[in-house]
C-alpha positions as CSV (number, residue, x, y, z in Angstrom):
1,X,60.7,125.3,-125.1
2,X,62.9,122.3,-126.2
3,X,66.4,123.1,-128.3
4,X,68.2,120.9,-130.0
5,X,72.2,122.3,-130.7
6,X,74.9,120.4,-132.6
7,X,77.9,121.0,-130.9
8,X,81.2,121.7,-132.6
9,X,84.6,120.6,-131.8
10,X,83.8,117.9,-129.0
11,X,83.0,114.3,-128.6
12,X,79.1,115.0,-127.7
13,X,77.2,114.7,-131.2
14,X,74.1,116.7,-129.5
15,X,72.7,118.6,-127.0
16,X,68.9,119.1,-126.2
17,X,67.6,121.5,-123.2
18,X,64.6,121.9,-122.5
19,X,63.9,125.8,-121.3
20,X,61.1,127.5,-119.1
21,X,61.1,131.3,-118.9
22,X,64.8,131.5,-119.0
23,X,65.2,128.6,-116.3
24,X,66.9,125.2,-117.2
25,X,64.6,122.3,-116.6
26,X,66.6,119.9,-118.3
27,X,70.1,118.7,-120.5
28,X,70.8,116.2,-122.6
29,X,73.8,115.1,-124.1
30,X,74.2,112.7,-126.4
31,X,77.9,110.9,-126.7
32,X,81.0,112.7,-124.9
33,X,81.7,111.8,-120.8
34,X,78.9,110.3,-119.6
35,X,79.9,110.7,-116.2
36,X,80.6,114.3,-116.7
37,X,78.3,115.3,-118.6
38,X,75.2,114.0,-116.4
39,X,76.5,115.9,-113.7
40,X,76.6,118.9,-115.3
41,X,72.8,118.0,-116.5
42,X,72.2,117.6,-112.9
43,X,74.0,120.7,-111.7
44,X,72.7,123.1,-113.8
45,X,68.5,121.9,-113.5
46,X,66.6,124.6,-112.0
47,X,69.1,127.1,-112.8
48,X,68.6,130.3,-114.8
49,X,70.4,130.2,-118.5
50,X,72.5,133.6,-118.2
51,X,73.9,132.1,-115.1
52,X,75.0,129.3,-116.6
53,X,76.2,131.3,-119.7
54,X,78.5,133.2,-117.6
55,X,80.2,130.4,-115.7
56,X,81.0,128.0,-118.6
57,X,81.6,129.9,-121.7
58,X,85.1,130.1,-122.6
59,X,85.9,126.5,-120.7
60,X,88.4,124.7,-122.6
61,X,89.4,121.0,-122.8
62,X,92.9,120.4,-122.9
63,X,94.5,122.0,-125.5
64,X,90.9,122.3,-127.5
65,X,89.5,126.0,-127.9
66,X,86.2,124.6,-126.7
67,X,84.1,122.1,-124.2
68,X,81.2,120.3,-123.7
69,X,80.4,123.3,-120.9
70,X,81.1,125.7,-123.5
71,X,79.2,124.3,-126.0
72,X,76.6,124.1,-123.6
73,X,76.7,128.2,-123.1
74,X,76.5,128.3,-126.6
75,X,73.8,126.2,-127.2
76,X,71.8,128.3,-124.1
77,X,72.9,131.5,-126.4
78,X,71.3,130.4,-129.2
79,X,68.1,128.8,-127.7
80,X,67.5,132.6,-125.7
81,X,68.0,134.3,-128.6
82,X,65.1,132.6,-130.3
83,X,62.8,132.4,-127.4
């Protein structure tokens, strides 16, 4: 299942993951760190959604109240929900 999520509150514009059975089999972001942000696509491949729920929601960015890793937990939220 591919899910496209617009994040709030960060640089990245979009995010799309693509989802197998609850396991990550890829990331996308578009905009934000690029750097960054394609190693955390590359860390969290192969990894199950929950997992990665648990260890980046709530990150923060400075003094923002969110992340591109948080936005990313919510995005996984929402694309389990509707699975």
């Amino acid at each position: 299942m591919t899910y496209n999520y617009k994040p709030k509150g960060v640089c990245t514009r979009d995010i799309t993951i693509d989802l197998d059975g609850g396991v990550i089999q890829s990331v996308a972001f578009n905009g934000g760190c690029a750097g960054n942000l394609a190693g955390i696509s590359r860390l969290v491949e192969g990894m199950r959604a929950e997992d990665v729920v648990a260890k980046f929601k709530g990150t923060k960015c400075g003094k923002k109240a969110t992340s591109c890793p948080d936005q990313l937990a919510m995005a996984l939220e929402e694309a389990m929900a509707r699975a």
